[in-house]
Backbone as ProteinMPNN parsed JSONL, in Angstrom:
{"seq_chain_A": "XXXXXXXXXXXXXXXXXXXXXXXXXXXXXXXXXXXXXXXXXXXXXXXXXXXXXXXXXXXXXXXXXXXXXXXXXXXXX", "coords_chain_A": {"N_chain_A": [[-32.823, -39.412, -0.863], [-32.558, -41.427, -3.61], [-34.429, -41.765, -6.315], [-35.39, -43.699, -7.99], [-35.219, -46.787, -6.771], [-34.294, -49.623, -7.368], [-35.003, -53.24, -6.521], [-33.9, -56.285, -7.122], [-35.396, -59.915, -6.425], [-34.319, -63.267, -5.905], [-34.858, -66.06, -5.115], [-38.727, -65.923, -6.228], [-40.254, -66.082, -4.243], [-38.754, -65.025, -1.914], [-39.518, -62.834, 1.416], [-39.04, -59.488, 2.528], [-37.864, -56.417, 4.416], [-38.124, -53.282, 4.295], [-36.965, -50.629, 6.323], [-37.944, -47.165, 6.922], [-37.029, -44.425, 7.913], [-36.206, -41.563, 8.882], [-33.728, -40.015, 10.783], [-31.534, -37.882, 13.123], [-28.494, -37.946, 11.945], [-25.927, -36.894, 13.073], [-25.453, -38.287, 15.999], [-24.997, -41.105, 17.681], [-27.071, -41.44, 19.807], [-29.333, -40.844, 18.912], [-30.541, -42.587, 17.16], [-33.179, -44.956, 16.25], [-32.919, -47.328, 17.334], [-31.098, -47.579, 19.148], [-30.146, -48.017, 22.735], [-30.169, -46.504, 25.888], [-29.4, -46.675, 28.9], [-28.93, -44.813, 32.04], [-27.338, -45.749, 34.092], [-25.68, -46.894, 32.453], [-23.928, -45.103, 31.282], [-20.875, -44.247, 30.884], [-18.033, -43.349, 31.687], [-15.885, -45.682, 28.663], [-18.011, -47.127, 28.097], [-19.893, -49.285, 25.883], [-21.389, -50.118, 22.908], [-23.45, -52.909, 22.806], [-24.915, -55.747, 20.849], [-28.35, -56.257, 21.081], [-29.736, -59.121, 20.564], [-32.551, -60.166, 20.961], [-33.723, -58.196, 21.262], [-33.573, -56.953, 19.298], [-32.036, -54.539, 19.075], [-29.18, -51.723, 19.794], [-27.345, -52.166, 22.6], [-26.705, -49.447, 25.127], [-23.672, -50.531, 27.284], [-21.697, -50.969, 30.438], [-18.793, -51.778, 30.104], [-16.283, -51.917, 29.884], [-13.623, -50.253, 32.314], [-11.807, -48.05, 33.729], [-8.224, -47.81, 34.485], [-5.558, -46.91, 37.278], [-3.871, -46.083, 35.611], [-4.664, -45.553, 33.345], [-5.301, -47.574, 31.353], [-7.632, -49.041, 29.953], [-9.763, -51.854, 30.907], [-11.403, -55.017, 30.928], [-14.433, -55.584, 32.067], [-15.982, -57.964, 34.537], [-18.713, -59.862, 34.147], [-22.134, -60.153, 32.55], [-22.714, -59.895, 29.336]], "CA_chain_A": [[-32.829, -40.773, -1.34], [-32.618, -41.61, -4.959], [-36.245, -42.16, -6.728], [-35.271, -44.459, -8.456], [-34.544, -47.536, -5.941], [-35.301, -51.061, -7.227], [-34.928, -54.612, -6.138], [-34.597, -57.703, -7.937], [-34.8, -60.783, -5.745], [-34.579, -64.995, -6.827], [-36.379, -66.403, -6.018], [-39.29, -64.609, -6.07], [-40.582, -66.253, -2.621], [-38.632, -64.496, -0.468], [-39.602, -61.533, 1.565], [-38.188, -58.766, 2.573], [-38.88, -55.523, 4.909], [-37.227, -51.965, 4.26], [-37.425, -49.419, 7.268], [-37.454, -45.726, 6.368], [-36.998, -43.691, 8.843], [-35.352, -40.401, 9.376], [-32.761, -39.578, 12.252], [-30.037, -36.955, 12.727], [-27.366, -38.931, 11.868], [-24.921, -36.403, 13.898], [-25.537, -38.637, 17.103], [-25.827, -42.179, 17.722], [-28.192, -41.41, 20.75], [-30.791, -40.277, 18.194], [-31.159, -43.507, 16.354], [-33.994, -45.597, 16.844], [-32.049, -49.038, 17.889], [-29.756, -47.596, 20.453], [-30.899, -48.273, 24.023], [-28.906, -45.826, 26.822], [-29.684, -47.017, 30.274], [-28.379, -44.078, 32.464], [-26.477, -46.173, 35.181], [-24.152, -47.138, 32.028], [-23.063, -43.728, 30.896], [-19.887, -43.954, 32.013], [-16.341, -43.857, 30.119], [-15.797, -46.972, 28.547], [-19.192, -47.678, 27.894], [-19.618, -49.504, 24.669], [-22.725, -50.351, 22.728], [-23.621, -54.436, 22.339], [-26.145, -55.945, 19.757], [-28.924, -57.707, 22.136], [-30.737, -59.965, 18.935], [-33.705, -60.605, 21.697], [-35.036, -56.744, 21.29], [-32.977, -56.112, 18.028], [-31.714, -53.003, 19.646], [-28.019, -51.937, 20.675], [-27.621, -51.392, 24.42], [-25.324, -48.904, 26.008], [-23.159, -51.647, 28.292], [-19.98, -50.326, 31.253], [-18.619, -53.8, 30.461], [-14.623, -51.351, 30.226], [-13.42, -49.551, 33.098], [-10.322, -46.988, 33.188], [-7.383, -47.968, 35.707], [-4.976, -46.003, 37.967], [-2.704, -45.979, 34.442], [-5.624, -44.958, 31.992], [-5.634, -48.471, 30.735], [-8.879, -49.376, 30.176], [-9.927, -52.817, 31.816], [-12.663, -55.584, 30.708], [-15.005, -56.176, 33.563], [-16.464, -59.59, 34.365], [-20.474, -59.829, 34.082], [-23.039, -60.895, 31.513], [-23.37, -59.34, 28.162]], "C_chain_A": [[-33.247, -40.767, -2.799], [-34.139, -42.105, -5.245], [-36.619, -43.158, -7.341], [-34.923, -46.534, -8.284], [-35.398, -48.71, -6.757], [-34.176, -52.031, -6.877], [-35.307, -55.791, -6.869], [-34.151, -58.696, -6.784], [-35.337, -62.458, -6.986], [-34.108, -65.818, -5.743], [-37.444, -65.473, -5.112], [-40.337, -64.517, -4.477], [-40.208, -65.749, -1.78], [-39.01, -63.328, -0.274], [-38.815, -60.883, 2.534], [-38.77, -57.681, 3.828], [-37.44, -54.309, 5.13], [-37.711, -51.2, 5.511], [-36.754, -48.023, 6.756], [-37.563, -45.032, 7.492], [-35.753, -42.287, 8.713], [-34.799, -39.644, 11.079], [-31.817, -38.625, 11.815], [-28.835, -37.714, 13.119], [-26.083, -38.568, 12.422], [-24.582, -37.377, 15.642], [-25.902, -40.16, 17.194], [-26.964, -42.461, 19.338], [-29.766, -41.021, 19.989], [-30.988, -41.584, 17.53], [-32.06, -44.338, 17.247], [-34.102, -47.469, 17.633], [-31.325, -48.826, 18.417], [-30.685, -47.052, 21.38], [-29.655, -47.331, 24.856], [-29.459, -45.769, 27.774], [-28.695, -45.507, 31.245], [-27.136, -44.504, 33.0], [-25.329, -46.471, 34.067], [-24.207, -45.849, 31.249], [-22.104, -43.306, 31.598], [-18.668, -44.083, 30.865], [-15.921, -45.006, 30.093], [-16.674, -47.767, 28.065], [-19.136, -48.022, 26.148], [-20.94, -49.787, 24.071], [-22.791, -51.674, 21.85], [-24.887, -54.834, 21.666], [-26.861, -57.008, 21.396], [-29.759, -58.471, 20.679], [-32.112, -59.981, 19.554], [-34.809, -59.447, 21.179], [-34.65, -56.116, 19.771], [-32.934, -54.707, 18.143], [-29.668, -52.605, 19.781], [-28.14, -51.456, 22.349], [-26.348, -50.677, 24.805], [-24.617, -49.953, 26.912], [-21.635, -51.214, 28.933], [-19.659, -51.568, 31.162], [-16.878, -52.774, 30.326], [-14.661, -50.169, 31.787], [-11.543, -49.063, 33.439], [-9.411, -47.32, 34.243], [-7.0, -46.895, 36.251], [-4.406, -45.509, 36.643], [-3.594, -45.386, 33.482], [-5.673, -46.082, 31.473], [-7.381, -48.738, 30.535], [-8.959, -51.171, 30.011], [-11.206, -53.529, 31.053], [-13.126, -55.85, 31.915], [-15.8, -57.294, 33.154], [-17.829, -59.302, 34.597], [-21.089, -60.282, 32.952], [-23.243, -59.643, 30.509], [-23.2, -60.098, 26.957]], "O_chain_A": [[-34.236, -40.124, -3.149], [-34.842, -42.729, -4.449], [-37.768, -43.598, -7.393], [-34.577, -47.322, -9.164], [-36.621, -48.813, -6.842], [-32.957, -51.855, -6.889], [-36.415, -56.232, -7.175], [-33.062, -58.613, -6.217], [-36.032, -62.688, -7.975], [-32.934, -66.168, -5.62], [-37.348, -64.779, -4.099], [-40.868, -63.583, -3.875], [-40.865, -65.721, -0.739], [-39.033, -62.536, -1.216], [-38.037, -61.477, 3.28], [-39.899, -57.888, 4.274], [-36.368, -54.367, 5.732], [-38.928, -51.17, 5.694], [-35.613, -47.784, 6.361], [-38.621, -45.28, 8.071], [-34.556, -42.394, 8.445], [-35.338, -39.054, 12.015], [-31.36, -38.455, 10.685], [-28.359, -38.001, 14.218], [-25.157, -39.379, 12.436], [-23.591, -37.106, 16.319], [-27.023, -40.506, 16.82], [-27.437, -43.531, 19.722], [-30.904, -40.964, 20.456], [-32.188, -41.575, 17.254], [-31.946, -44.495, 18.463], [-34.901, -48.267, 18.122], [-30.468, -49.705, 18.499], [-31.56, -46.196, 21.251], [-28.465, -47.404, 24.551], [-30.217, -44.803, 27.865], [-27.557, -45.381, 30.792], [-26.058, -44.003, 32.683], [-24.157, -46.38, 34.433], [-24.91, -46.034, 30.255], [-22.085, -42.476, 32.507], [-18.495, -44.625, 29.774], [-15.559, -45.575, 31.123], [-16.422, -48.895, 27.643], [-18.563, -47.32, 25.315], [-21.82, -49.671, 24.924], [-22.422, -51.761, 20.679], [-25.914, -54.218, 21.953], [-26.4, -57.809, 22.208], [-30.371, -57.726, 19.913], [-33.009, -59.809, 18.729], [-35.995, -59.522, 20.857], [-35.183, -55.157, 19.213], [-33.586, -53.873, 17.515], [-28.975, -53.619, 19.855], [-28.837, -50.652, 22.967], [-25.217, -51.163, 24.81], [-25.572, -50.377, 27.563], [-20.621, -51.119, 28.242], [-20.08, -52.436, 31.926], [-16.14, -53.393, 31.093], [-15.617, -49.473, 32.13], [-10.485, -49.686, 33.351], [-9.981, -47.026, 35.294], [-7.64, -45.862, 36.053], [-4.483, -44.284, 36.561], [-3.051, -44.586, 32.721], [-6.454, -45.851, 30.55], [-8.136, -48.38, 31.44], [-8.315, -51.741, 29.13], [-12.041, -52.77, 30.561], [-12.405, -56.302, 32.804], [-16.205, -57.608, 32.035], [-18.054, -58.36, 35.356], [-20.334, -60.96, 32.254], [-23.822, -58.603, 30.826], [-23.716, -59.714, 25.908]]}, "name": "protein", "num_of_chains": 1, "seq": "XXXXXXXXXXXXXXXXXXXXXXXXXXXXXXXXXXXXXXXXXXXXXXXXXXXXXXXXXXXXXXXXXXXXXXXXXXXXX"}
């Protein structure tokens, strides 16, 4: 990361909040805002913003047909 990082904001009331963190960015199972419930690790599985936990969640909301299509399933996300 550059050493040099600045920020101008206007007005000067608002605030702000940087997170630094280091992950291996080879995987999105390593970041610290993706949620992976076991039961959805499944093909198809997609990953949905929840705003509540400000996380993403793994979610089987597709499922693969007889044809290989892949299918929306009906439920809550």
């Amino acid at each position: 990361m550059a050493n040099n990082f600045k920020i101008k904001l206007a007005p000067t009331n608002q605030s702000f909040t940087l997170k630094n963190t280091t992950v291996n960015p080879a995987r999105l199972d390593n970041l610290n805002d993706v949620s992976e419930p076991d039961a959805a690790k499944l093909n198809g599985s997609v990953l949905v913003y929840d705003a509540d936990s400000d996380t993403y969640v793994l979610s089987d909301i597709f499922d693969k047909d007889a044809d290989g299509n892949y299918v929306l399933q009906g439920g809550g996300f």
